[in-house]
PDB file with SEQRES, HELIX, SHEET and CRYST1 records, atoms N, CA, C and O in Angstrom:
SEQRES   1 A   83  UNK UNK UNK UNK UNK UNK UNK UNK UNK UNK UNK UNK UNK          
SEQRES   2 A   83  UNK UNK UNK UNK UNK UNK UNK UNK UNK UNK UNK UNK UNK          
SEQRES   3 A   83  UNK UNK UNK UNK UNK UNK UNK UNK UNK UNK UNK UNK UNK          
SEQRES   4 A   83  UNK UNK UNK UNK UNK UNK UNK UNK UNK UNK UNK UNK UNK          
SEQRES   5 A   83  UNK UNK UNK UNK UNK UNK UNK UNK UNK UNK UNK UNK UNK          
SEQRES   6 A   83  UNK UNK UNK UNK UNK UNK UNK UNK UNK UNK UNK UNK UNK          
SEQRES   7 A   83  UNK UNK UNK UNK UNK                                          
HELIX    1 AA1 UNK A   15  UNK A   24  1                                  10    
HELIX    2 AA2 UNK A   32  UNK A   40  1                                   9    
HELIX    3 AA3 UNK A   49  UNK A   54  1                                   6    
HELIX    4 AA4 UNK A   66  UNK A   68  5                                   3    
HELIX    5 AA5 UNK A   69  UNK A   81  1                                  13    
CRYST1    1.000    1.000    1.000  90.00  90.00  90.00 P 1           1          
ATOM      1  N   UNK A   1       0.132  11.708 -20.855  1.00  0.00           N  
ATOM      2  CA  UNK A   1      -0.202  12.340 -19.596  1.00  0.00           C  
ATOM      3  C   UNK A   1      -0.663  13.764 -19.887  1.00  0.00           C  
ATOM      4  O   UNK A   1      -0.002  14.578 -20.532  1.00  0.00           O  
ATOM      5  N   UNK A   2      -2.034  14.016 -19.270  1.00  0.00           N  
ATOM      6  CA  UNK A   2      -2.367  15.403 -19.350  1.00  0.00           C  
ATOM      7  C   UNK A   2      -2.346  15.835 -18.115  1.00  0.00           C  
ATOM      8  O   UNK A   2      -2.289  15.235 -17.041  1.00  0.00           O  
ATOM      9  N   UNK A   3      -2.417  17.360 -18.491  1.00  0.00           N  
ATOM     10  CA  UNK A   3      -2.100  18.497 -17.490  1.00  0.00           C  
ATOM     11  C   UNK A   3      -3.781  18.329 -16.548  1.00  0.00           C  
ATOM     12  O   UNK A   3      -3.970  18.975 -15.517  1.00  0.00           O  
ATOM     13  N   UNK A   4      -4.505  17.684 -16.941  1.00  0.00           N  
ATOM     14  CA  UNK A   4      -5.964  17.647 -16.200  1.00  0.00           C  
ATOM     15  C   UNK A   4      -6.335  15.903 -15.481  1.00  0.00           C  
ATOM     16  O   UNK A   4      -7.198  15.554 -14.675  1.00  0.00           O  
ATOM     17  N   UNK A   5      -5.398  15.214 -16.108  1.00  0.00           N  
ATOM     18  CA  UNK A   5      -5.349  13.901 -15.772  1.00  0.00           C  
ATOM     19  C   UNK A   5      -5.356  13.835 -14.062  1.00  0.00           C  
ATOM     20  O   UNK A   5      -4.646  14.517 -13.323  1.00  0.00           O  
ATOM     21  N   UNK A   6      -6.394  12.785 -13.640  1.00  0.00           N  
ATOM     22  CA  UNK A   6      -5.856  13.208 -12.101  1.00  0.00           C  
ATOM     23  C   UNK A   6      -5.222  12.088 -11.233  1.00  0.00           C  
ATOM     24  O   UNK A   6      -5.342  10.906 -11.555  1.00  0.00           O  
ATOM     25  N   UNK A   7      -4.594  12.454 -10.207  1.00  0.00           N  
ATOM     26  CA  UNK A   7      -3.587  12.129  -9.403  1.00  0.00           C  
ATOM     27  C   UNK A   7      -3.876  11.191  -8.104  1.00  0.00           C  
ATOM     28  O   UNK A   7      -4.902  11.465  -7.483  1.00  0.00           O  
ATOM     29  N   UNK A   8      -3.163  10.229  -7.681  1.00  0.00           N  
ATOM     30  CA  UNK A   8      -2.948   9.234  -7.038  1.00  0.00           C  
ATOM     31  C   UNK A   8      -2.117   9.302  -6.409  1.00  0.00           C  
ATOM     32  O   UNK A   8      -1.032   9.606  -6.906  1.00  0.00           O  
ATOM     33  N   UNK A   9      -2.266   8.982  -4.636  1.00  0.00           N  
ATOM     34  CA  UNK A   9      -1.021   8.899  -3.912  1.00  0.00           C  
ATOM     35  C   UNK A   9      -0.394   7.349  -3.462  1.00  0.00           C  
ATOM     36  O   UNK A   9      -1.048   6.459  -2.918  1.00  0.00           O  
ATOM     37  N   UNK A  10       0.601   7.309  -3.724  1.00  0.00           N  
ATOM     38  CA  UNK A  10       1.761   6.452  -4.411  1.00  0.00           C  
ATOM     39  C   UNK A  10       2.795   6.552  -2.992  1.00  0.00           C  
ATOM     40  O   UNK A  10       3.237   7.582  -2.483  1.00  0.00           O  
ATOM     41  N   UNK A  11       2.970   5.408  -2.637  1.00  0.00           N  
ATOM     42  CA  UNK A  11       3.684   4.908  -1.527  1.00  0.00           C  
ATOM     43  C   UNK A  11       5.104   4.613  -1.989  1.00  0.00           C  
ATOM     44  O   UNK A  11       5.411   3.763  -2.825  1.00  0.00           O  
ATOM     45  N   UNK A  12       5.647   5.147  -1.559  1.00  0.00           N  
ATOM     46  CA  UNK A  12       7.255   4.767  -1.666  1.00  0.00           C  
ATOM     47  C   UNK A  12       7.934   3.989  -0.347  1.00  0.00           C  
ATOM     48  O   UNK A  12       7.582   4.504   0.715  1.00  0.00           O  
ATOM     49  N   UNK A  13       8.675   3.054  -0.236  1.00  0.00           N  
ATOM     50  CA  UNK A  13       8.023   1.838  -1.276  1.00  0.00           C  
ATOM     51  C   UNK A  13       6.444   1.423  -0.966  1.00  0.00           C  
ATOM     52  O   UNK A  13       5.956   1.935   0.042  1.00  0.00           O  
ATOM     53  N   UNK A  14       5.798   0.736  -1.575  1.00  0.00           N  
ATOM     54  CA  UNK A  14       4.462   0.369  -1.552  1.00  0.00           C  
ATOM     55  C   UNK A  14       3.856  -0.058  -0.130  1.00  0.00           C  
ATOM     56  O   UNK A  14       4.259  -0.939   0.629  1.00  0.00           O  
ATOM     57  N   UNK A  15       2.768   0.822   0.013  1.00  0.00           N  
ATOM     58  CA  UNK A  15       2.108   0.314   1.250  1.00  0.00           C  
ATOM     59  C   UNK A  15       2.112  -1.033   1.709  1.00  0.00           C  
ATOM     60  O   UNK A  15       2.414  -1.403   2.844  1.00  0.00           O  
ATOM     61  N   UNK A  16       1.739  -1.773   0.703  1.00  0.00           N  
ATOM     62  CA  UNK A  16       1.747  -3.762   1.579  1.00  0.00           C  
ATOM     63  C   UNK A  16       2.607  -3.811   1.537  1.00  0.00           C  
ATOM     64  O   UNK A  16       2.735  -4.713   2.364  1.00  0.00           O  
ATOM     65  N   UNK A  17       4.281  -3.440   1.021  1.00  0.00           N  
ATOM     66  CA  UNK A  17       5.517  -3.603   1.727  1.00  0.00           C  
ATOM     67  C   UNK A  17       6.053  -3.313   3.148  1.00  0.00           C  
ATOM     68  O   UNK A  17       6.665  -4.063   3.909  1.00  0.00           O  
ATOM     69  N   UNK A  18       5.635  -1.932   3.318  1.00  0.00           N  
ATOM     70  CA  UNK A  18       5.883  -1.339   4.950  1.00  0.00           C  
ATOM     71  C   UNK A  18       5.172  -1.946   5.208  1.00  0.00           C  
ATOM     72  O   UNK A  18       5.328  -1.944   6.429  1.00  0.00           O  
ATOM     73  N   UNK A  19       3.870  -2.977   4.904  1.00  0.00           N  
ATOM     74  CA  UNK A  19       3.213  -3.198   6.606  1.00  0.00           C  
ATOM     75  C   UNK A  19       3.811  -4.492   7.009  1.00  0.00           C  
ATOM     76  O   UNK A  19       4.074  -4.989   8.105  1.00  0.00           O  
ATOM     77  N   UNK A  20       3.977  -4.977   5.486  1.00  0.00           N  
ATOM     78  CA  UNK A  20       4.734  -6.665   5.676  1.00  0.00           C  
ATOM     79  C   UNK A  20       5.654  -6.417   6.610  1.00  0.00           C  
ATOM     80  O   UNK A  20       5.705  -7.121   7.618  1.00  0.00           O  
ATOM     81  N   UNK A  21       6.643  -5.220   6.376  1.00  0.00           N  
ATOM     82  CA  UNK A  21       7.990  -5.408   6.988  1.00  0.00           C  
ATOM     83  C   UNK A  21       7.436  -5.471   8.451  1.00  0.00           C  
ATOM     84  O   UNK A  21       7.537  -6.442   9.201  1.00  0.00           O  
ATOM     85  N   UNK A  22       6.862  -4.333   8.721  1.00  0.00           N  
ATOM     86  CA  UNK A  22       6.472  -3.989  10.427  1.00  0.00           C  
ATOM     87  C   UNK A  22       5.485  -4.894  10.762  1.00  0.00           C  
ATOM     88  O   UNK A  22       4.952  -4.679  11.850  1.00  0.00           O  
ATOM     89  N   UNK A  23       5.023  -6.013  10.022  1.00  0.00           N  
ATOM     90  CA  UNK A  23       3.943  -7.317  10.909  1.00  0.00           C  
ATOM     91  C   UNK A  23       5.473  -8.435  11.413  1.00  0.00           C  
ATOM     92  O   UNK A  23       5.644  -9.152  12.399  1.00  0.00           O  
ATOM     93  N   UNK A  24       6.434  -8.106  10.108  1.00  0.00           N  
ATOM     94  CA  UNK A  24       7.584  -9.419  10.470  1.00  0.00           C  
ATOM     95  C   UNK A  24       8.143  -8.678  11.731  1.00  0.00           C  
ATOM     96  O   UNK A  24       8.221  -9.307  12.786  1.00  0.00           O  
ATOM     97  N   UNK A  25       8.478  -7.566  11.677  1.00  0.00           N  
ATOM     98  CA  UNK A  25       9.114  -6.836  12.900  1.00  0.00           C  
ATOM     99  C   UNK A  25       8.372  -7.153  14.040  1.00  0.00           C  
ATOM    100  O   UNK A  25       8.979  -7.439  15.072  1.00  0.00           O  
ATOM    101  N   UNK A  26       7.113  -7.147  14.011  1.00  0.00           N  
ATOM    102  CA  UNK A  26       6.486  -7.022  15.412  1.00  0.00           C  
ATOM    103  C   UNK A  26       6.162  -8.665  15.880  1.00  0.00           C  
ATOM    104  O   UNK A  26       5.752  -9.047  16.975  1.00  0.00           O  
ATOM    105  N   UNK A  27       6.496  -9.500  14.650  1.00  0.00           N  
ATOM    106  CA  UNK A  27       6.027 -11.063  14.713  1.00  0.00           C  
ATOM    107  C   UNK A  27       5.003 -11.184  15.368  1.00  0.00           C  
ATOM    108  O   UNK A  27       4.989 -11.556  16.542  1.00  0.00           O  
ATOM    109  N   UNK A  28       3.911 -10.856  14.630  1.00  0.00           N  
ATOM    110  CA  UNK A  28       2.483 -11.078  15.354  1.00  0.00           C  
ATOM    111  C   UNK A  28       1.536 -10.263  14.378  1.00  0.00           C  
ATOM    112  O   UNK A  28       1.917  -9.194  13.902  1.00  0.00           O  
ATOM    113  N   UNK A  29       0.242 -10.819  14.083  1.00  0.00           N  
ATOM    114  CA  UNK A  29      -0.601  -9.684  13.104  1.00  0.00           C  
ATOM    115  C   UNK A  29      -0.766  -7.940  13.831  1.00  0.00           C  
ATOM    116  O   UNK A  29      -1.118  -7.674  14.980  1.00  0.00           O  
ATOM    117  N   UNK A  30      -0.408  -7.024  12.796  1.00  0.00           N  
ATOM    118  CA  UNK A  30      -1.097  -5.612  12.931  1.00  0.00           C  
ATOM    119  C   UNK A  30      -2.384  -5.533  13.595  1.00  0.00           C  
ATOM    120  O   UNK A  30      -3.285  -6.221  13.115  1.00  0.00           O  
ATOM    121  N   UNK A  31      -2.612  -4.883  14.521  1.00  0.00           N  
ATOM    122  CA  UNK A  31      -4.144  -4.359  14.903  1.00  0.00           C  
ATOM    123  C   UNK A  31      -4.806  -3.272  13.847  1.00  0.00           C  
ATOM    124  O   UNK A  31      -4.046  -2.381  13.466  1.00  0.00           O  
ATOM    125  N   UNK A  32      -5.517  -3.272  13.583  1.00  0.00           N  
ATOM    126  CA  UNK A  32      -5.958  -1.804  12.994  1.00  0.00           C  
ATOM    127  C   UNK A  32      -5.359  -0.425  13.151  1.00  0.00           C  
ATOM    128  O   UNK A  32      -4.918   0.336  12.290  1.00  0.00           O  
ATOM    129  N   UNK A  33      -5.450  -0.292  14.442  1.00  0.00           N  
ATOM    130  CA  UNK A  33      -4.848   0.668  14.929  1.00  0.00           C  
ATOM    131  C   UNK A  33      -3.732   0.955  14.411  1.00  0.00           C  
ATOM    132  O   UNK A  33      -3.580   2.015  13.803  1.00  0.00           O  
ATOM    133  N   UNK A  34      -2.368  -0.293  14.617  1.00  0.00           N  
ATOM    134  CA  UNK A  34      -1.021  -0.078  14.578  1.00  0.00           C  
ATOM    135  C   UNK A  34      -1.424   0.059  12.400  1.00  0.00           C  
ATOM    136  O   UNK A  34      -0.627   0.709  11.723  1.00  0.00           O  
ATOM    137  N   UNK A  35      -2.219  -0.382  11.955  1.00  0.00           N  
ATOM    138  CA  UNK A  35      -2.208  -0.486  10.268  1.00  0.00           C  
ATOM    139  C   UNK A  35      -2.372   0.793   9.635  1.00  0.00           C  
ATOM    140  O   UNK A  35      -1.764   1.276   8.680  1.00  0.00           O  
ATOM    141  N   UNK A  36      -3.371   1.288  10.392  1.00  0.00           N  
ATOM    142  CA  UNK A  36      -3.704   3.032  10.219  1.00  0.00           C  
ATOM    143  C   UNK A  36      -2.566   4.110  10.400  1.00  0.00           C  
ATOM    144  O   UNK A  36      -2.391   5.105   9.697  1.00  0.00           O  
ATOM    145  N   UNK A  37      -1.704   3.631  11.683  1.00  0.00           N  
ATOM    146  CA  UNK A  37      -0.643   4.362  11.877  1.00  0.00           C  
ATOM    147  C   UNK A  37       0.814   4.203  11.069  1.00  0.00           C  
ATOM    148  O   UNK A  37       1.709   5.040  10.940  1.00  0.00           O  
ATOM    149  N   UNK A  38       0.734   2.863  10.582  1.00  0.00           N  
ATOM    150  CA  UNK A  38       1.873   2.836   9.299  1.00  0.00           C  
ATOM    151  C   UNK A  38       1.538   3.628   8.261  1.00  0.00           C  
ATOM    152  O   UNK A  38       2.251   4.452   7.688  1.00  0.00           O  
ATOM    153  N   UNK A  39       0.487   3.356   8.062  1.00  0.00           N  
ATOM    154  CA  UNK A  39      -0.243   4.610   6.763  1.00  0.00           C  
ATOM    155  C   UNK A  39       0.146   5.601   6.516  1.00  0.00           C  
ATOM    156  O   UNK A  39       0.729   5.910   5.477  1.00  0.00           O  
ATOM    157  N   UNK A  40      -0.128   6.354   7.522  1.00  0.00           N  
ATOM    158  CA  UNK A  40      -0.283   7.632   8.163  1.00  0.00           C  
ATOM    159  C   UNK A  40       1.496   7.730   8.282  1.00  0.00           C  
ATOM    160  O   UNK A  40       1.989   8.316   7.317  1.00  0.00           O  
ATOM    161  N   UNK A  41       1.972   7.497   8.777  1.00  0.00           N  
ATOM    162  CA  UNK A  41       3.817   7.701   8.799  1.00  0.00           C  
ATOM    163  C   UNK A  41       4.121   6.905   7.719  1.00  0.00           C  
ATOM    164  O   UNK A  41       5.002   6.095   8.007  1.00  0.00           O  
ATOM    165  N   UNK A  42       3.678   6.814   6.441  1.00  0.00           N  
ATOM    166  CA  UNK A  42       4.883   6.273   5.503  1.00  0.00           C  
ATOM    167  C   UNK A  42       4.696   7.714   4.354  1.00  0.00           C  
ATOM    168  O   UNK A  42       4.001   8.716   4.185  1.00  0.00           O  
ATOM    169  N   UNK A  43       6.076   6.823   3.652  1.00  0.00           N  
ATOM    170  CA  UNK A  43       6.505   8.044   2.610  1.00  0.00           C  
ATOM    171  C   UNK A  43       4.888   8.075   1.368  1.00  0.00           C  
ATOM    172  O   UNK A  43       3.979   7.258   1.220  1.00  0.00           O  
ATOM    173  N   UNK A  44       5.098   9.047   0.884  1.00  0.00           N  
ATOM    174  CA  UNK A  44       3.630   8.986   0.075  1.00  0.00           C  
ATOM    175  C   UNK A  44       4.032  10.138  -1.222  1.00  0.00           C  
ATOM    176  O   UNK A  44       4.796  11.067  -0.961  1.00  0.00           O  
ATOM    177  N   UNK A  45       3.621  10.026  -2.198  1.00  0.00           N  
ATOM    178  CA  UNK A  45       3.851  11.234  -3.440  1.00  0.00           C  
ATOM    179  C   UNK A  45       2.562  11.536  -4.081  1.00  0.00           C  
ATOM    180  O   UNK A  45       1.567  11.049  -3.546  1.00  0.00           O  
ATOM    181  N   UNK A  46       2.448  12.066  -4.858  1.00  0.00           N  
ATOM    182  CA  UNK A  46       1.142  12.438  -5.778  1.00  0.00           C  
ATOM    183  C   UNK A  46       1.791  12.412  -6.822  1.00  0.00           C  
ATOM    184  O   UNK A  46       2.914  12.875  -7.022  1.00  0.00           O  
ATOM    185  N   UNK A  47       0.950  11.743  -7.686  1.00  0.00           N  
ATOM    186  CA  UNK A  47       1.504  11.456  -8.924  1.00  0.00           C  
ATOM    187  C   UNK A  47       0.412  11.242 -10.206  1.00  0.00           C  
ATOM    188  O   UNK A  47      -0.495  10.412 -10.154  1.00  0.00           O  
ATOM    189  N   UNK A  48       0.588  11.885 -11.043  1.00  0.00           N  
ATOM    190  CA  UNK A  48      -0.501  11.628 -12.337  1.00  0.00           C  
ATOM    191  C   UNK A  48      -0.998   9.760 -12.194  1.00  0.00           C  
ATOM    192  O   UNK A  48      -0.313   8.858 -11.712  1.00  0.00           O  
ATOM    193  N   UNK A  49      -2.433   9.662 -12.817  1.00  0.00           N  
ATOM    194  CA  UNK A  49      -2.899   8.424 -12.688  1.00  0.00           C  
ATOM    195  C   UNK A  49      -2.128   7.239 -13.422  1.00  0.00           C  
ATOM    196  O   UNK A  49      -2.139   6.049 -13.105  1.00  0.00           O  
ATOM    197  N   UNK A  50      -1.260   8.027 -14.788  1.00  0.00           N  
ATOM    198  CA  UNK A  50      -1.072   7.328 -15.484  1.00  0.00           C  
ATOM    199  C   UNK A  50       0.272   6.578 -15.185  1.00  0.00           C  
ATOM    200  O   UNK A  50       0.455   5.419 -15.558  1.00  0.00           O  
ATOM    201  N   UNK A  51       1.306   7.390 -14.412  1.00  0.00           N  
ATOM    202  CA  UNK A  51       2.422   6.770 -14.007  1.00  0.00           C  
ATOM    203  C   UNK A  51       1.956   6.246 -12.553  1.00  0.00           C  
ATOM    204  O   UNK A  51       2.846   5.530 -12.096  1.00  0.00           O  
ATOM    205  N   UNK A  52       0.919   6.355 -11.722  1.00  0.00           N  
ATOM    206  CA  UNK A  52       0.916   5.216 -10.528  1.00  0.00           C  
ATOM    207  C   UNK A  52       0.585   4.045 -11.173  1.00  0.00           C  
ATOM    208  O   UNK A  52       0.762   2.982 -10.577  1.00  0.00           O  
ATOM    209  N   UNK A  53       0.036   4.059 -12.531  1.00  0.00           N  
ATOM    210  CA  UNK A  53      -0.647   2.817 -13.456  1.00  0.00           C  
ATOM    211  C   UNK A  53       1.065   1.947 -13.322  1.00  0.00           C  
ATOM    212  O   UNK A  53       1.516   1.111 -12.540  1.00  0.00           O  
ATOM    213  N   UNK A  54       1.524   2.542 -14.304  1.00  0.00           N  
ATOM    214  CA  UNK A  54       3.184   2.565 -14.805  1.00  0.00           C  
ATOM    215  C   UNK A  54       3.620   1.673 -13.871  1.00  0.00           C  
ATOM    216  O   UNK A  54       4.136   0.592 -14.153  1.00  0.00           O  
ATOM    217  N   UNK A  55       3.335   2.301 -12.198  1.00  0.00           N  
ATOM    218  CA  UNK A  55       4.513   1.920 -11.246  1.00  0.00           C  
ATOM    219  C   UNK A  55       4.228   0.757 -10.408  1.00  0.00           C  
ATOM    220  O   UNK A  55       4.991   0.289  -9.563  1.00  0.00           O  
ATOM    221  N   UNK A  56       2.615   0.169 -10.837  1.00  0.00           N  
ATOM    222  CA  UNK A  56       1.628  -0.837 -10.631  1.00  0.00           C  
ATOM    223  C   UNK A  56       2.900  -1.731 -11.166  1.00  0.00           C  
ATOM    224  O   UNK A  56       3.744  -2.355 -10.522  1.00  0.00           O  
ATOM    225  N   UNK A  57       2.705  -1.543 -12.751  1.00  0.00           N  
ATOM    226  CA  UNK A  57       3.183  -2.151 -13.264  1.00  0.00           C  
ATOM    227  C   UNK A  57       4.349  -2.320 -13.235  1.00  0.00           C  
ATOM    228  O   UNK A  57       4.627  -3.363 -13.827  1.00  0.00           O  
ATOM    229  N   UNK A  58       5.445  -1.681 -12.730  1.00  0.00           N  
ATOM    230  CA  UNK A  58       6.707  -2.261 -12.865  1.00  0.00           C  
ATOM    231  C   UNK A  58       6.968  -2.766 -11.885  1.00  0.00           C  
ATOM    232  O   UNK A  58       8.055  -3.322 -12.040  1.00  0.00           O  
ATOM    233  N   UNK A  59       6.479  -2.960 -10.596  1.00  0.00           N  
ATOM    234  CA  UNK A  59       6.299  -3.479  -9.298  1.00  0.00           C  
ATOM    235  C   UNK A  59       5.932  -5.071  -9.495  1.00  0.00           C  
ATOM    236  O   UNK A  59       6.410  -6.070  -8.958  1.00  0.00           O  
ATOM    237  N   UNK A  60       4.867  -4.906 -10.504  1.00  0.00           N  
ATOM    238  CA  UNK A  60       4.500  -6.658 -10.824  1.00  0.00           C  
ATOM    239  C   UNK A  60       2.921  -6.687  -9.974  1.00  0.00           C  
ATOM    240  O   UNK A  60       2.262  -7.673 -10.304  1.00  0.00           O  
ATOM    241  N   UNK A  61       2.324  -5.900  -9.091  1.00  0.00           N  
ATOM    242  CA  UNK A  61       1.305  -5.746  -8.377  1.00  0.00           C  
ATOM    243  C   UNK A  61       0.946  -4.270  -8.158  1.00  0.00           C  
ATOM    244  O   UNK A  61       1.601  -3.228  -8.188  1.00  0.00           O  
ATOM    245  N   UNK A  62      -0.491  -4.606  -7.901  1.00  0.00           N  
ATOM    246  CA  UNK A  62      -1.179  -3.205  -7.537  1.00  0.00           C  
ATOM    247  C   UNK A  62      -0.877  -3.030  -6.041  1.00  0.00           C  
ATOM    248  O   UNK A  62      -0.924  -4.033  -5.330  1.00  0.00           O  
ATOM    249  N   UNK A  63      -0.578  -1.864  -5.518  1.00  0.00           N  
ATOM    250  CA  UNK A  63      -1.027  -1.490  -4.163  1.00  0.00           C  
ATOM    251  C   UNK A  63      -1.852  -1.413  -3.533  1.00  0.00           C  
ATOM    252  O   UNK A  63      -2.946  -1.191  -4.053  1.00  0.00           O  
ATOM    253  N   UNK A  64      -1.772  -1.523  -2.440  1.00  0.00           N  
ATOM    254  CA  UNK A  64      -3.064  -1.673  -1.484  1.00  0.00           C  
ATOM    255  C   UNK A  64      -3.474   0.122  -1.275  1.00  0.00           C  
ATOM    256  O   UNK A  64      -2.783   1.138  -1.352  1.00  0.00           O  
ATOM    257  N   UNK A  65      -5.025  -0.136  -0.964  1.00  0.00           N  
ATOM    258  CA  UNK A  65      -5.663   1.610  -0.976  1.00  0.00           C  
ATOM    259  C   UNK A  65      -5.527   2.355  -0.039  1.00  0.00           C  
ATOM    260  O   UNK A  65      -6.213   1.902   0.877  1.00  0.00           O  
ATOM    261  N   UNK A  66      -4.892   3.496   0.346  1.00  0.00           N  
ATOM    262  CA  UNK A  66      -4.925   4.180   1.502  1.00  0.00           C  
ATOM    263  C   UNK A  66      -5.777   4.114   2.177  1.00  0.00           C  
ATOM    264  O   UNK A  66      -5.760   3.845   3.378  1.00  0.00           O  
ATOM    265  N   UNK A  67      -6.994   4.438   1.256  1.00  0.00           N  
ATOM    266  CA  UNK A  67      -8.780   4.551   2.389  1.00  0.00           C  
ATOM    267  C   UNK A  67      -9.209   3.760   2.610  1.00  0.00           C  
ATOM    268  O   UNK A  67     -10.094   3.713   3.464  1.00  0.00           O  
ATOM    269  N   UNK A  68      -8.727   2.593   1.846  1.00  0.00           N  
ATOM    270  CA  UNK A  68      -9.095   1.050   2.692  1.00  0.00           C  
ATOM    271  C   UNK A  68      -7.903   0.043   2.817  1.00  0.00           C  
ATOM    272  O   UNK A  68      -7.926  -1.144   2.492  1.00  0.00           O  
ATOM    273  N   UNK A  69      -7.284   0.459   3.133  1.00  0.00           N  
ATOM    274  CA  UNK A  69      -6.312  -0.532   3.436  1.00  0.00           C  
ATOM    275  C   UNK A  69      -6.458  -1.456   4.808  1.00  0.00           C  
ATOM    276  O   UNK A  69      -5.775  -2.473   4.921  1.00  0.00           O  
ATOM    277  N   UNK A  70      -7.260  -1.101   5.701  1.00  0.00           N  
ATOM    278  CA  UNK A  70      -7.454  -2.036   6.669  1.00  0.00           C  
ATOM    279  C   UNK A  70      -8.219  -3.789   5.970  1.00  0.00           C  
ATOM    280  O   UNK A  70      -8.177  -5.015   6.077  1.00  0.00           O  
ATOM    281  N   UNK A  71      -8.712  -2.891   5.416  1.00  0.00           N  
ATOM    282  CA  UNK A  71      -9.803  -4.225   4.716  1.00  0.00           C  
ATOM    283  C   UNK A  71      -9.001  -5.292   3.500  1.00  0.00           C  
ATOM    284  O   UNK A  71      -9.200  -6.498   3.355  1.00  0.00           O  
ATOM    285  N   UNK A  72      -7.944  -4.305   2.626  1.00  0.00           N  
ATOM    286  CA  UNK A  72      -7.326  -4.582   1.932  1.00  0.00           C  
ATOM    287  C   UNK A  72      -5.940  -5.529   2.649  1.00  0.00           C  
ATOM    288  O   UNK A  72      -5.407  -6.507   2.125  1.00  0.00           O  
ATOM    289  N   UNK A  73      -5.657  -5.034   3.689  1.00  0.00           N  
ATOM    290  CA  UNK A  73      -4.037  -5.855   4.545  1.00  0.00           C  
ATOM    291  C   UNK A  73      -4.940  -7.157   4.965  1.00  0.00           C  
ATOM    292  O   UNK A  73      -4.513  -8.280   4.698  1.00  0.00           O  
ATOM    293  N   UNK A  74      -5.704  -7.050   5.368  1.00  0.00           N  
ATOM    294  CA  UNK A  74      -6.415  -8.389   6.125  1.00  0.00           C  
ATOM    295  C   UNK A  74      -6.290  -9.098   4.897  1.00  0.00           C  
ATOM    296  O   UNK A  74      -5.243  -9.742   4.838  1.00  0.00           O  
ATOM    297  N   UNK A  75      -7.154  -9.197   3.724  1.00  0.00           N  
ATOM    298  CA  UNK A  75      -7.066  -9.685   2.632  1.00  0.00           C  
ATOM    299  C   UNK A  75      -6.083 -10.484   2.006  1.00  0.00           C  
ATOM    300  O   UNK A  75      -6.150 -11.679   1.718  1.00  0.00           O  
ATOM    301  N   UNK A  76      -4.980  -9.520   1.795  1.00  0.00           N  
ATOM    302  CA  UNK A  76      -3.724  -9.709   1.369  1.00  0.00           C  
ATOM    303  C   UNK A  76      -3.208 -10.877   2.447  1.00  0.00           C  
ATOM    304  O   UNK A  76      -2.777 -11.958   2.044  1.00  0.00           O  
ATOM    305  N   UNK A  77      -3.290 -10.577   3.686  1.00  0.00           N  
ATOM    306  CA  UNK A  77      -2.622 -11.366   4.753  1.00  0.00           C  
ATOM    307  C   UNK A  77      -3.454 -12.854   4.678  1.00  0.00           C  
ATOM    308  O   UNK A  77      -2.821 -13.838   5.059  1.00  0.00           O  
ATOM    309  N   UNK A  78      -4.780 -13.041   4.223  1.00  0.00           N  
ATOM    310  CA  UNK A  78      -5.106 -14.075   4.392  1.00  0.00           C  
ATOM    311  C   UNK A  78      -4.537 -14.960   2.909  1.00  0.00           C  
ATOM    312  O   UNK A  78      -4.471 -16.188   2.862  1.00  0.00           O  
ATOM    313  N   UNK A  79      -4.259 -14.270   2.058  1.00  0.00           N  
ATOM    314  CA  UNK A  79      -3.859 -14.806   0.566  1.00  0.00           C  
ATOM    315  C   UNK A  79      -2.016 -15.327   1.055  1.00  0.00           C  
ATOM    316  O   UNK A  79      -1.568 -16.330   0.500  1.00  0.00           O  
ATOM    317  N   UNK A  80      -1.365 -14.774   1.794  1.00  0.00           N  
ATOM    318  CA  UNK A  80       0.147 -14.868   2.055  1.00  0.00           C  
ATOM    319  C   UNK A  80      -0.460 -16.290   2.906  1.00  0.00           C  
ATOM    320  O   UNK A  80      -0.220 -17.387   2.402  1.00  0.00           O  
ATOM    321  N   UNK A  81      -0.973 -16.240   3.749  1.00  0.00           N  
ATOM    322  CA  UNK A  81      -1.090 -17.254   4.574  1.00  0.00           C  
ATOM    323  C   UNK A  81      -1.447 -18.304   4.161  1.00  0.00           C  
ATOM    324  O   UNK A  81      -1.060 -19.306   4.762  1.00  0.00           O  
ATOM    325  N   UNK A  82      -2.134 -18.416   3.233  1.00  0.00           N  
ATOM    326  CA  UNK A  82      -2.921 -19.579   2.769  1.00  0.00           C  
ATOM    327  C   UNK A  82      -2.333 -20.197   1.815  1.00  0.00           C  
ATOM    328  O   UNK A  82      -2.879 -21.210   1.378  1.00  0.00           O  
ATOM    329  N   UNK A  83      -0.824 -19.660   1.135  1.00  0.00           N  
ATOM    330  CA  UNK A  83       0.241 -20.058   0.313  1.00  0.00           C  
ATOM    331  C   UNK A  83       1.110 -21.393   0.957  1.00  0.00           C  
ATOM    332  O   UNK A  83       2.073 -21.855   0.347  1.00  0.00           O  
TER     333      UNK A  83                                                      
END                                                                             
């Protein structure tokens, strides 16, 4: 890790976790709206690239992207569903 290496914001716990929880909570799919606003109110850190790599990895999956996560939850939601 370098001092110039750059930084990634890192969901604690992972974004497609909070939304999973709050789609089971609300039992019914997220609107956009309500997906943007979990975003936006969850915990978040900055963290060198190389340990959000790290935390990819010890998770077992990548996270979904802040700046696209609308596009990314739909996605994800159609892959859960289709299991």
């Amino acid at each position: 890790m370098s001092h110039d290496e750059p930084l990634r914001a890192v969901f604690m716990p992972a974004l497609v976790a909070v939304l999973r929880a709050a789609e089971q909570e609300k039992n019914a799919p997220l609107t956009e709206a309500e997906v943007l606003a979990v975003r936006d109110n969850a915990v978040c850190m900055t963290v060198p690239l190389s340990v959000a790599h790290g935390l990819d990895r010890s998770r077992g999956y990548p996270d979904i992207s802040p700046e696209d996560c609308w596009k990314e939850w739909r996605s994800f939601r159609e892959q859960i569903t289709a299991e």
